[in-house]
Structure formats: structure tokens, C-alpha cells
C-alpha distance (Angstrom), angle and dihedral (degrees) to the residues before:
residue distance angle dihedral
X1 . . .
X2 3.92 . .
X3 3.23 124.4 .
X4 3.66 102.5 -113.5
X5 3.74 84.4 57.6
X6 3.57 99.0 55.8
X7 3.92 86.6 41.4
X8 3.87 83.3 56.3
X9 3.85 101.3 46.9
X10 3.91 85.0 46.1
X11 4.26 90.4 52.0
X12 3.76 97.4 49.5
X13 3.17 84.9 38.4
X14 3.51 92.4 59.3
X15 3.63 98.7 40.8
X16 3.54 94.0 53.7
X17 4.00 84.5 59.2
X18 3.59 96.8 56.8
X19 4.03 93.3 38.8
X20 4.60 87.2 59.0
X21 3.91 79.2 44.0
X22 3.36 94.1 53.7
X23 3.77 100.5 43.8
X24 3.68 88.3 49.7
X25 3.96 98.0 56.6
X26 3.83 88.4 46.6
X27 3.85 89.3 48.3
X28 3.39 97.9 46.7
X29 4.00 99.3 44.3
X30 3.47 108.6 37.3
X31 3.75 101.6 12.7
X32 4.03 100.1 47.2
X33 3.42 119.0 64.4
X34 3.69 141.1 -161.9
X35 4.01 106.9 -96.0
X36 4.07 106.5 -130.1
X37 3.71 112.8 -159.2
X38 4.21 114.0 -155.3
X39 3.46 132.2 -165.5
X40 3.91 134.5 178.0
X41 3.73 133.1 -157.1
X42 3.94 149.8 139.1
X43 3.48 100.8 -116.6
X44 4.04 126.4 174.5
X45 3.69 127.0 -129.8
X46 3.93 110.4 -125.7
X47 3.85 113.3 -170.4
X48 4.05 129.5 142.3
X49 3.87 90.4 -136.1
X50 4.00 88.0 52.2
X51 3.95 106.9 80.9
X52 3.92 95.7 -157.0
X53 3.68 127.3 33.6
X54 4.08 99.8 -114.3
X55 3.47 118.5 -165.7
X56 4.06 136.2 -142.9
X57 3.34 141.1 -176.4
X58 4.01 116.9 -108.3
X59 3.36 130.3 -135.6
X60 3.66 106.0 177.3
X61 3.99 116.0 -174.8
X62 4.28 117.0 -173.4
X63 3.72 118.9 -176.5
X64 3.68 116.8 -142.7
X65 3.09 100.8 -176.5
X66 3.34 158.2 -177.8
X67 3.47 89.0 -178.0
X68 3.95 142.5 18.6
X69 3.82 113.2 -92.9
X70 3.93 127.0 -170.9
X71 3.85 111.6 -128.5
X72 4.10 96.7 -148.0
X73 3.86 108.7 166.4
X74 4.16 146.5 -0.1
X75 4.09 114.5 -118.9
X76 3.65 125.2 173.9
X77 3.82 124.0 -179.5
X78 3.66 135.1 -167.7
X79 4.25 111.7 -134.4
X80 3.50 143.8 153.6
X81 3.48 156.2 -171.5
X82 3.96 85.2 -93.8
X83 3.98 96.4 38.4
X84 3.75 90.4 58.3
X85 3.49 99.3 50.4
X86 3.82 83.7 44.2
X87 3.83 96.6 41.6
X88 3.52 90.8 -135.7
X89 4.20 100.3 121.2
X90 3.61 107.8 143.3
X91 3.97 121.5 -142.4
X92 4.09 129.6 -158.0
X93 3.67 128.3 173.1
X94 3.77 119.9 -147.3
X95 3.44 120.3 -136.7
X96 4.24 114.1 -135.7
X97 3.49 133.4 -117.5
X98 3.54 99.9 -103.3
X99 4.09 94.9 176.1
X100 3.44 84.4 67.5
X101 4.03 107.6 102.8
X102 3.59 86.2 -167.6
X103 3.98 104.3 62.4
X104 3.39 127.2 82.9
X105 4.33 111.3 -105.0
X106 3.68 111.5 -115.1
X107 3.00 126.3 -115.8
X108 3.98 83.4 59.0
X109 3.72 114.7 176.2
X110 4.08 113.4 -143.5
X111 3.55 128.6 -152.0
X112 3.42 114.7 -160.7
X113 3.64 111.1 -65.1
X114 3.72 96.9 11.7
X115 3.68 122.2 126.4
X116 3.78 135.5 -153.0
X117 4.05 117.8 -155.6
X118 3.86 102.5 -159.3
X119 4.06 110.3 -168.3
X120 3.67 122.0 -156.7
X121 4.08 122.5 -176.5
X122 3.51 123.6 -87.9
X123 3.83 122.7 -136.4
X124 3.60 150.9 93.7
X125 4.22 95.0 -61.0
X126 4.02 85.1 49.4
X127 3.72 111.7 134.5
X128 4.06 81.5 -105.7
X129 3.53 91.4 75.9
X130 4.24 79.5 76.0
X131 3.20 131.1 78.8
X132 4.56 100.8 -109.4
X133 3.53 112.6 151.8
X134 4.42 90.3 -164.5
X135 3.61 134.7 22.2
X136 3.86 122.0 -163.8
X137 3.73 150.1 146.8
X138 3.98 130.8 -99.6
X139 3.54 119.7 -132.5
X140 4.05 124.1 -159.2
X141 3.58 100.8 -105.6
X142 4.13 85.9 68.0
X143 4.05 99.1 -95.9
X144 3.53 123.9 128.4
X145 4.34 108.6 -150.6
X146 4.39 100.2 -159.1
X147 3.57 127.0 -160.2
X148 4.14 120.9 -100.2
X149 4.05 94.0 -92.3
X150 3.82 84.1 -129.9
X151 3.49 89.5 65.1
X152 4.25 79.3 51.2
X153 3.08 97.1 49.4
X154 4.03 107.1 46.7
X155 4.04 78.3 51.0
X156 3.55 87.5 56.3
X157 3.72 90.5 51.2
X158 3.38 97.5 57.1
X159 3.86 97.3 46.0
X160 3.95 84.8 56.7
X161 3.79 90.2 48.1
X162 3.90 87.0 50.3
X163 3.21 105.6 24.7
X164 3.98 110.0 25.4
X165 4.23 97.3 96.6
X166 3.92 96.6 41.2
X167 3.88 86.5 61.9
């Protein structure tokens, strides 16, 4: 084998090196992003100092990484099946409880495996008294991370359990 040959194996060789190393560096910071884990309940605040049992509704945000992601605001729209063929879903974004010493302050910045528990009031005027089919957080690259809707709906249960006569 000559050497220009070998000098050519070595070459592509090398290029296609730094072309996989390329790709991965895109892929990993601008393709792969941090996976956000939400959940949503009415949970109740048990303490001895507290002399009633008050209860809030939860919206609990986990990072899992592999990344850190900014939690910035809470949206919840109201679509179906109907409204997507239509275009016609409708989008709101709540704004928190920030007297609330208890909740976490949004925008919230997760590391990985960090969580922020954001607490909104519970009661008749609650944004359950609409009609939203998801709740969810949005991030700072531009994604929104909902809720199950079961956890949605069994929230909307209880408001109508609680709530349903006073309205």
C-alpha cells in the first residue's frame, strides 16, 4: 500500500470522526432536551400550628433531566377532537399565588432532579369552575409539559363534589 493511500484511508477516516462528533454535540444541545415531569392535584395542608386543614391546588413540576430547564409560567387550554379539526383550541395562563410562602416562585430554575410545588387557591372562582381539558407548565426553550388529564379530571371531580351547589 502507497503512501498516499494510507494517507487517504487515515483522512476519511478522520473526517468521518469529527462528522459523528459533530452530529452528537448538535444532538445533544439543541436537539435533546431536559424531560419535565408534571403532576396536578388538590392536596390539603396538615400542620399542628395550622388550626384548619386548608387546601390548594398542586402543581408539582420534577426535572429529569439531562439538562436544567427554567419552569416560567402555568397555561391550561380547553380542546377537542372538534376544536382541532376546527383550529379553534383556546389557551390561558394562570398567574400564581405569589403571597403564598409556601409555593415555589416562578420562573423556577431546575437542576436535574429538582422539583418545584406551585400552589394555587382552592374554591368556587378556581380556574376549575371552567371548562380546561389540560393544565401544564412552560419551559424556556418554548415547550409546554401538561398534566395527565386524569389527574384533571379527578380534580375536577372533587371541585364539583365541593363546589357544584355554591355555583
Amino acid at each position: 500500500m502507497a503512501t498516499q493511500d494510507t494517507a487517504l484511508i487515515v483522512s476519511i477516516f478522520s473526517v468521518l470522526i469529527a462528522s459523528l462528533s459533530l452530529g452528537w454535540n448538535i444532538y445533544r444541545d439543541i436537539i435533546l432536551k431536559a424531560k419535565v415531569d408534571v403532576s396536578f392535584a388538590i392536596v390539603t395542608m396538615i400542620h399542628e400550628t395550622l388550626p384548619h386543614r386548608p387546601q390548594y391546588l398542586n402543581l408539582k413540576v420534577t426535572n429529569f433531566g439531562p439538562g436544567v430547564v427554567t419552569v416560567s409560567t402555568i397555561c391550561v387550554r380547553e380542546v377537542s377532537l372538534w376544536k382541532r379539526i376546527r383550529k379553534k383550541i383556546q389557551y390561558a395562563i394562570i398567574t400564581p399565588d405569589y403571597t403564598n410562602p409556601l409555593s415555589t416562585r416562578l420562573p423556577a430554575k431546575l437542576e436535574v432532579g429538582d422539583k418545584a410545588e406551585i400552589l394555587l387557591p382552592y374554591d368556587k372562582d378556581c380556574f376549575l369552575s371552567s371548562s380546561f381539558t389540560d393544565v401544564g407548565v412552560n419551559d424556556y426553550y418554548g415547550r409546554t409539559h401538561w398534566a395527565p388529564r386524569e389527574h384533571l379530571k379527578k380534580a375536577y371531580a372533587t371541585w364539583r363534589k365541593n363546589f357544584q351547589s355554591e355555583t
